[in-house]
N, C-alpha and C positions, 0 to 999 in steps of 0.2 A: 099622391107622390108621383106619378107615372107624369100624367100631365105636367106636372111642373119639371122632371127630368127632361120631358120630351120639346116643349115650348118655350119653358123658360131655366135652359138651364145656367144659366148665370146667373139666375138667382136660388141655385139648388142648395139646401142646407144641409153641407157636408156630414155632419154630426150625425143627421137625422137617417143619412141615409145608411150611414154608419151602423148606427143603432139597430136599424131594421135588418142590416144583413146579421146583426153579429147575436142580437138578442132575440127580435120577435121571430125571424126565420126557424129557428130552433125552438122555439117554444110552439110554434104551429103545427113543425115535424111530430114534437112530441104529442100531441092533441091526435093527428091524425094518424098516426102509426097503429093505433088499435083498430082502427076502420079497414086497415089493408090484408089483405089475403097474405098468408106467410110468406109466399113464395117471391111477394116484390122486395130486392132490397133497398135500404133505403140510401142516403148520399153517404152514411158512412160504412156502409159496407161493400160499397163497390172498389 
């Protein structure tokens, strides 16, 4: 995705990138929240 943001974005697939902020971002968060030390907070607790 980066690359195609970056070089081609007139051909960027809105939806998609949609999708990645609104879905897989948070589901990543949740994966890696157990790996972190208590004291980081994470985006929603700032």
């Amino acid at each position: 995705m980066r690359d195609n943001l970056i070089h081609e974005y007139d051909d960027t697939n809105l939806d998609e990138v949609w999708k990645t902020s609104d879905q897989d971002i948070p589901e990543l968060l949740n994966l890696i929240e157990p790996l972190l030390p208590n004291q980081i907070p994470l985006l929603g607790e700032l």
